[in-house]
C-alpha positions in Angstrom: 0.0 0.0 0.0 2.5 2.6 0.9 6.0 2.3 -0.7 9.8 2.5 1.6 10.9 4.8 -1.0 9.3 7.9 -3.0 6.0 7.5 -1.0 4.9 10.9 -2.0 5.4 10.9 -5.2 2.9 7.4 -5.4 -0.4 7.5 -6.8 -1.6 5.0 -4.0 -0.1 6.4 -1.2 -2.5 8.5 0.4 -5.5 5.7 -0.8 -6.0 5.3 3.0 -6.7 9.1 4.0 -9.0 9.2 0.8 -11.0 6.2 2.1 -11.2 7.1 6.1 -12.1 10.6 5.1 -15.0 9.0 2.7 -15.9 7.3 6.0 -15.8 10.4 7.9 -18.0 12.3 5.9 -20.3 9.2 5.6 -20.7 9.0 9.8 -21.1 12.6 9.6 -24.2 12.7 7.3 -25.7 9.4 9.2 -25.0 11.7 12.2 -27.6 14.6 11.0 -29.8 12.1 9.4 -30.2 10.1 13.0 -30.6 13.6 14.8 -32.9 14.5 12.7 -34.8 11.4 11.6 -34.5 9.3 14.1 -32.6 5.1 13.8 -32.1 3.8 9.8 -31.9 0.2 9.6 -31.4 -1.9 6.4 -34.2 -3.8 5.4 -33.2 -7.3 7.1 -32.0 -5.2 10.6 -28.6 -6.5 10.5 -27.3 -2.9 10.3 -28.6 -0.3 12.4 -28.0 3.1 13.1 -28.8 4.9 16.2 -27.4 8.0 18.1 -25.1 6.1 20.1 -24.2 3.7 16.9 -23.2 7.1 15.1 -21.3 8.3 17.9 -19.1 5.3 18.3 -18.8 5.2 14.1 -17.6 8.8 14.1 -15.0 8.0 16.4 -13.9 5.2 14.3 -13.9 7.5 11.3 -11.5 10.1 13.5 -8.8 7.9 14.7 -8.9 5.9 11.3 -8.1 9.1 9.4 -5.2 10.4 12.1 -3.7 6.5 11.7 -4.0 6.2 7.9 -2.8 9.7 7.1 0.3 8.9 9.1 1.1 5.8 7.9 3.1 6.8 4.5 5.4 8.5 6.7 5.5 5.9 9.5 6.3 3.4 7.1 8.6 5.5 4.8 10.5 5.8 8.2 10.3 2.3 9.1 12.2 1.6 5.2 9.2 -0.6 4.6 9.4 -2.9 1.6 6.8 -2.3 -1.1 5.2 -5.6 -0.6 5.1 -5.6 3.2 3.7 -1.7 3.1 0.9 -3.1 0.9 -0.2 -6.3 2.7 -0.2 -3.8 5.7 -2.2 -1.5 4.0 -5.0 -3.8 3.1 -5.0 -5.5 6.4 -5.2 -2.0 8.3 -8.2 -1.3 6.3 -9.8 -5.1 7.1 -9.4 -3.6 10.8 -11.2 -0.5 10.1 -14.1 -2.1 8.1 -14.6 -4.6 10.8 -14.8 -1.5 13.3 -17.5 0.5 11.7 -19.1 -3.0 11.2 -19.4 -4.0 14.9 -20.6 -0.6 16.0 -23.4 -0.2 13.2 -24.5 -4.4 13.9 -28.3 -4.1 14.7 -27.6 -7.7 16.2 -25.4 -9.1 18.8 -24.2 -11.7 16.8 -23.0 -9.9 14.2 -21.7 -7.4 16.8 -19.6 -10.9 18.1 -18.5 -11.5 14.5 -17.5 -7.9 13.7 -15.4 -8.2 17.1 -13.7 -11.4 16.2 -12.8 -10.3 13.1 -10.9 -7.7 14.7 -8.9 -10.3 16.6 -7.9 -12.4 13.4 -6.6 -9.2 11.1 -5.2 -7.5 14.3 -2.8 -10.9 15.1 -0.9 -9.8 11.7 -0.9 -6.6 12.5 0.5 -6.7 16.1 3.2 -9.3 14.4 4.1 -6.9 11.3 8.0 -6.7 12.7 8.4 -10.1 12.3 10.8 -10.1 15.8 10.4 -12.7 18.1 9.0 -10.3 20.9 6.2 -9.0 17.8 5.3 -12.7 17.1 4.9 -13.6 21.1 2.9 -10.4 21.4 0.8 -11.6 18.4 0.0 -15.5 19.7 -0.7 -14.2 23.0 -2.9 -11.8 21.9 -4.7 -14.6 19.7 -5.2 -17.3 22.4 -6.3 -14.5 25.3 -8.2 -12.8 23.2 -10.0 -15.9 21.3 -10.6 -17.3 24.9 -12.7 -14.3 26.2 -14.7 -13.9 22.6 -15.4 -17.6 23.2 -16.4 -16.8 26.7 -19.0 -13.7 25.1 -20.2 -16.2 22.4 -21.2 -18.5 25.1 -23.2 -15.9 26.7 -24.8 -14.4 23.7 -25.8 -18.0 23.2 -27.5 -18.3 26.6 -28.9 -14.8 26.4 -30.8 -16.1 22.7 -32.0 -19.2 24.6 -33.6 -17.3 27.0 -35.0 -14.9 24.5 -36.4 -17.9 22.8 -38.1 -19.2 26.2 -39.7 -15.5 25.5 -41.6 -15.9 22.7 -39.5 -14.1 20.5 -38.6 -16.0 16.9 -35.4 -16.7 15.5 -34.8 -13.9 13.8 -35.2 -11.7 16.4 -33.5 -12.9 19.4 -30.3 -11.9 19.2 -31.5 -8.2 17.5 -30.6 -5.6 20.6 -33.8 -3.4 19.9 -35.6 -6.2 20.5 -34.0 -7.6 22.8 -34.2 -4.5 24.9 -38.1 -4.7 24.7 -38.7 -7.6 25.9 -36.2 -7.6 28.8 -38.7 -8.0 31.2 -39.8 -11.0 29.7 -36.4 -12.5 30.2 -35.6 -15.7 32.5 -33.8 -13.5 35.3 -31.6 -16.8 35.7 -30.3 -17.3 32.3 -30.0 -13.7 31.4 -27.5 -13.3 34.7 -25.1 -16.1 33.8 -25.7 -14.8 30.0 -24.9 -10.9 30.9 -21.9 -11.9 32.9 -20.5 -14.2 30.2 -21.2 -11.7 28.1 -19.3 -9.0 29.8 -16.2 -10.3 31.2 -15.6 -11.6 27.5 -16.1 -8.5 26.1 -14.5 -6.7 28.6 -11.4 -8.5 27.7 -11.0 -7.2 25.0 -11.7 -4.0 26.6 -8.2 -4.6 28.6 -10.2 -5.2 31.5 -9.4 -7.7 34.5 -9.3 -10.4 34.5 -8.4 -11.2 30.8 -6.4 -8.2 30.1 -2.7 -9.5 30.0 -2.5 -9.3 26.0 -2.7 -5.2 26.0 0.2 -4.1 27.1 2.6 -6.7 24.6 0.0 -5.9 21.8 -0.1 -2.1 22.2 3.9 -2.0 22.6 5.0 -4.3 19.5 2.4 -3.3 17.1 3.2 -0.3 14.9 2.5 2.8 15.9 -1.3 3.6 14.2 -2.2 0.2 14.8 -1.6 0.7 18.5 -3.2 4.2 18.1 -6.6 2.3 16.3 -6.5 -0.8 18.9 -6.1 1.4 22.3 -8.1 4.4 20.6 -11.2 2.6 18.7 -10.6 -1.3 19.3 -10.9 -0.9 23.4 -13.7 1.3 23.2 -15.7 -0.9 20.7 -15.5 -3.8 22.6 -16.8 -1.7 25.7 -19.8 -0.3 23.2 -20.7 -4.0 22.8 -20.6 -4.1 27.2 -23.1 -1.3 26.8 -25.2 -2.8 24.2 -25.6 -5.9 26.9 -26.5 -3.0 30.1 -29.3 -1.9 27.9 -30.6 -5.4 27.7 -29.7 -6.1 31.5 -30.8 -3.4 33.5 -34.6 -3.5 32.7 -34.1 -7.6 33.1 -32.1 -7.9 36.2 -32.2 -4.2 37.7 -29.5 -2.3 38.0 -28.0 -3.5 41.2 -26.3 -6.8 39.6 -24.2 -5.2 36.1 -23.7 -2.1 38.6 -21.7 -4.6 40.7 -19.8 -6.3 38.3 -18.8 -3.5 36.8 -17.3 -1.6 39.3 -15.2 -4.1 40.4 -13.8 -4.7 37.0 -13.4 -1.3 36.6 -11.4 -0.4 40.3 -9.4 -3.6 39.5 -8.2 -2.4 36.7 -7.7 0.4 38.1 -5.6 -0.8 40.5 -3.2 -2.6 38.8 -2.8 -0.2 36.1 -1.8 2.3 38.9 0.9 -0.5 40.0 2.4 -1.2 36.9 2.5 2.4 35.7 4.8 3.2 39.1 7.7 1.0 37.6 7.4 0.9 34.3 10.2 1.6 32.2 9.1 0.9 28.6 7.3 4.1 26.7 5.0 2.6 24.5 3.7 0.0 27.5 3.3 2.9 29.7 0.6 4.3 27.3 -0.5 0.8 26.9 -1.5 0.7 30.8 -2.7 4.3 30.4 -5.3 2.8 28.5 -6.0 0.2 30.7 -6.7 3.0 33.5 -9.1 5.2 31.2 -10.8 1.8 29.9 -11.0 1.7 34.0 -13.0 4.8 34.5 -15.2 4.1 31.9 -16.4 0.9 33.4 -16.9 2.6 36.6 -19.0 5.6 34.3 -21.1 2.6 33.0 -21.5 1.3 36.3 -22.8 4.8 37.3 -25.5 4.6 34.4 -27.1 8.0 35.0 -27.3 10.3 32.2 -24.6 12.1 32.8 -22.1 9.4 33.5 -23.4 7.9 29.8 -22.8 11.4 28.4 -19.2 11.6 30.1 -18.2 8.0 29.4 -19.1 9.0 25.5 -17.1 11.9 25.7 -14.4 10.2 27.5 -14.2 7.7 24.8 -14.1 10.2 22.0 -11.2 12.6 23.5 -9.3 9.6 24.4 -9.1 8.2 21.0 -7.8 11.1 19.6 -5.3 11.9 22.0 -3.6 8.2 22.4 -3.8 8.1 18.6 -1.0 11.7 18.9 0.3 9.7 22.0 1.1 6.8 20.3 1.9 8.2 16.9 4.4 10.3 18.7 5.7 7.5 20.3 6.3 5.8 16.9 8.3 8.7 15.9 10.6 8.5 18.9 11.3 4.7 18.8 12.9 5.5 15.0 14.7 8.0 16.5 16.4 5.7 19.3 15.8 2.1 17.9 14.8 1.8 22.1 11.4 2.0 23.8 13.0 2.2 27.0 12.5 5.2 28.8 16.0 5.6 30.2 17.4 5.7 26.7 15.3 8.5 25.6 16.3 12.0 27.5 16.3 15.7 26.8 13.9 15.4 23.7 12.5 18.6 24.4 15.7 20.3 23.5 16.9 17.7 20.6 13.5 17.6 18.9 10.7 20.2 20.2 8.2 19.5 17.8 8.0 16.0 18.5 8.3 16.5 22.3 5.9 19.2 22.2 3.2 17.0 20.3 4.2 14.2 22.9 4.2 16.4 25.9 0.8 17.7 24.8 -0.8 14.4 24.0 0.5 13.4 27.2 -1.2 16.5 29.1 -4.8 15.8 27.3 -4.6 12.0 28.9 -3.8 13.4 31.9 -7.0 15.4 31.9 -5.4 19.1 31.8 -7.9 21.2 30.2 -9.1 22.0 27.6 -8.9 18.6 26.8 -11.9 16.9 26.6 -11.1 14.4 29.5 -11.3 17.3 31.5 -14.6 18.0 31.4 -14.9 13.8 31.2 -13.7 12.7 34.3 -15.3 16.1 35.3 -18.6 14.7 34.6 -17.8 11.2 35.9 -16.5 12.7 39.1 -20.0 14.6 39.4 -22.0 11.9 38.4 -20.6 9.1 41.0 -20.9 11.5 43.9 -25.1 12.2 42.5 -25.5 8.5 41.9 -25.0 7.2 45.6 -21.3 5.7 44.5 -19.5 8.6 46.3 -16.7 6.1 47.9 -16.2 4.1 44.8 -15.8 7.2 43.0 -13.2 8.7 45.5 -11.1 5.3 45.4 -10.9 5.2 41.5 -9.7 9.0 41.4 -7.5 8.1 43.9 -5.8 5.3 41.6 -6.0 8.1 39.2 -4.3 10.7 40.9 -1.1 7.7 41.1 -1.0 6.7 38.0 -1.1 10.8 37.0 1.8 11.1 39.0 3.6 8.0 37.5 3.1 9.2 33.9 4.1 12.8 34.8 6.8 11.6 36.6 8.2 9.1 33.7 7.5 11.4 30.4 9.0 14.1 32.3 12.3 12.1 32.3 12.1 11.6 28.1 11.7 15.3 27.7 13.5 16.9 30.3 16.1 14.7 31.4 19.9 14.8 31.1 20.9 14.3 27.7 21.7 10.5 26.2 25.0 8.8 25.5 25.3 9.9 22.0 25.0 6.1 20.6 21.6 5.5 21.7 19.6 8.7 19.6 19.7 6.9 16.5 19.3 3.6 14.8 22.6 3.4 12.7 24.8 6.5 12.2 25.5 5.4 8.3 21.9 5.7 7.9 20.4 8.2 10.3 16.4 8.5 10.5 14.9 11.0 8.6 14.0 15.1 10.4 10.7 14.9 11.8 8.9 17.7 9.4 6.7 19.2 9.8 4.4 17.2 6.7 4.8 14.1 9.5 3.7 16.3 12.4 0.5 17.3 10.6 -1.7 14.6 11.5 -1.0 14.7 14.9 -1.5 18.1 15.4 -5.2 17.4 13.8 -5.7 15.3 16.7 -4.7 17.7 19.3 -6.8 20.2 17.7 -9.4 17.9 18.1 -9.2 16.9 21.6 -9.4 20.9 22.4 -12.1 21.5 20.3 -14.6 18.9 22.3 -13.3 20.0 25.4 -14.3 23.5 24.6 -17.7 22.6 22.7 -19.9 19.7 20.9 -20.9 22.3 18.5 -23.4 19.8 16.4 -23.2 16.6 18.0 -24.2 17.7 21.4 -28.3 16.6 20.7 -26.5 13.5 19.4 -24.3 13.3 22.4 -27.3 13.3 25.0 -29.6 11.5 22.6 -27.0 8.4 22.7 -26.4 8.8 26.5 -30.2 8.4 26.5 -30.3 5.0 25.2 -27.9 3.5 28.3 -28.8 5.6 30.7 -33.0 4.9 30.2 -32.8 1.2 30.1 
């Protein structure tokens, strides 16, 4: 897809911005037509498009266009061969598809499908080095990962028995509108074994405990917009398809028993992201955990299930894309500059290369929730909405884990950018063949990202009525 050498100068080159921003302008007029209209469906329901549907698919879209547009450069860095750039081309694209296919399913099992897929064309992906660490990241990413779909498939199973038991037909027991109907009419039994199946598998892939041990190898051996998509789209897909299952388990079970499992996914995770942020000493697995932690507090927003925690979780999911995507692009660009993801071998960047620090240090900033990020007024809104909602201490111990893991990132990208310079031998790869100046042509994408993480923590502008209308669809059931 994208040639090692003379990638501007190729036709095909930029076929992956031209396609995700096709996608983006698609999810943007599906966006007006749902606010304005109300849900499209195709004519057999298997795709359906409602607010929160759209919202998910235009975050796809975002991050999709940020890791496509700087992939020429990425893999012009990288000396990519011409055959290896294409196979990764296509395969990035199978990702993308399977994305925007699991968040417009307008049934659970071909939400399950759309999320395996994912795993399949994601195992190349993670592996596309071809080192031994790349192809141990991508096995163990395969077996986890196929282990907790297999544990979701088992529950979606149960969860159509017992819709069957209700009287609905075939066709329409595993369709979530439905389903969501006739919850009440669900055997409270079945559907509690089936919603817990259901949502420790796809919590998994999720990076939640217990089944989370894949994310951090993935995130740190795949390259760098495939880490951005998986930790800014992939995580918060699979915890779309969580939500899809609250909708369909609160009105069933009440609200007491997801509310439960839930937050104790979510402060475990929090937990031991906190831990293994303290000592961690490779770059691109620190923002691996620091997804871990956000993927956290949005299972404790979901837990919440008010309004406003919906609305903030949404948010949250949207400003984190973008800024892990300029996290984890800038991250590539660094680890071609050093040939070393260890964070003792990267100092002083600030002075050496301010543009790329600067993007880093900013990117770095938004996660942490400075504003105007939008995760400021996120974990604003989740803070707000736990202390209204009756969880006030549960609340208080997940910002708490916050507030170390805050310090553990400030602590450990303030060393890259600040630090005492390196031994000269470790800033580049191979001094007959030094890495190409970071321009500002590469920078551009990610400063589109930043710009976008501002701009919806300063307003929602035209997707606020979608915003509310999609919290509206968790937050009601």
């Amino acid at each position: 897809m994208y040639a090692a050498a003379g990638w501007r100068g190729h036709s095909t080159a930029w076929a992956g911005v031209v396609t995700t921003a096709l996608l983006a302008a698609d999810a943007v007029t599906l966006a007006t037509t749902v606010t304005q209209h109300g849900p499209v469906r195709t004519a057999g329901g298997l795709l359906r498009a409602d607010a929160l549907s759209v919202w998910m698919l235009l975050g796809v879209a975002a991050v999709a266009l940020l890791a496509c547009w700087a992939s020429p450069a990425y893999l012009a860095a990288e000396h990519t061969s011409t055959s290896r750039a294409r196979w990764y081309g296509v395969l990035l694209h199978l990702f993308i598809a399977a994305m925007a296919t699991a968040v417009l399913a307008g049934n659970l099992g071909i939400l399950w499908v759309a999320v395996e897929a994912t795993t399949i064309v994601t195992a190349f992906l993670v592996g596309h080095h071809r080192s031994r660490t790349a192809l141990e990241a991508a096995w163990k990413y395969v077996v986890i990962c196929s282990a907790a779909i297999a544990v979701a498939f088992l529950g979606l199973v149960l969860l159509y028995y017992a819709a069957r038991h209700a009287g609905l037909g075939s066709e329409q027991a595993l369709d979530w509108a439905t389903l969501t109907g006739y919850a009440h009419q669900l055997d409270p039994a079945v559907t509690r074994i089936a919603v817990g199946l259901a949502v420790v598998g796809f919590g998994a892939k999720a990076g939640l405990i217990p089944l989370h041990a894949w994310l951090p190898d993935a995130h740190s051996q795949a390259p760098a917009p495939v880490s951005a998509l998986m930790s800014g789209v992939l995580l918060p897909v699979a915890l779309y398809a969580v939500l899809r299952v609250k909708a369909i388990a609160d009105p069933a079970l009440g609200a007491g028993y997801l509310r439960t499992l839930l937050l104790t996914l979510a402060l475990a995770t929090l937990a031991l992201a906190a831990v293994l942020l303290i000592g961690q000493r490779d770059y691109k697995r620190m923002l691996a955990y620091s997804s871990m932690e956000h993927m956290g507090l949005i299972a404790l927003a979901a837990a919440i299930g008010t309004q406003l925690a919906i609305a903030a979780l949404l948010l949250h999911m949207a400003g984190h894309g973008l800024a892990k995507t300029v996290a984890f692009l800038s991250a590539g660009h660094i680890l071609h500059r050093h040939t070393s993801s260890q964070i003792t071998d990267v100092r002083a960047l600030a002075t050496r290369m301010p543009l790329l620090a600067g993007l880093f240090g900013l990117a770095v900033l938004a996660l942490l929730g400075f504003p105007p990020a939008a995760l400021f007024a996120s974990e604003l809104g989740i803070a707000r909405a736990g202390a209204g909602g009756g969880l006030i201490w549960a609340t208080a111990a997940a910002f708490i884990l916050m507030l170390v893991a805050f310090a553990a990132i400030a602590a450990h990208t303030g060393r890259m950018l600040l630090g005492p310079p390196p031994v000269p031998e470790t800033v580049t790869a191979d001094a007959s063949d030094p890495p190409a100046a970071f321009t500002l042509t590469a920078a551009t994408p990610l400063i589109a990202g930043l710009l976008g993480v501002a701009a919806l923590g300063i307003t929602l502008g035209p997707f606020a009525d979608l915003l509310h209308t999609a919290a509206s669809i968790v937050a009601a059931s």
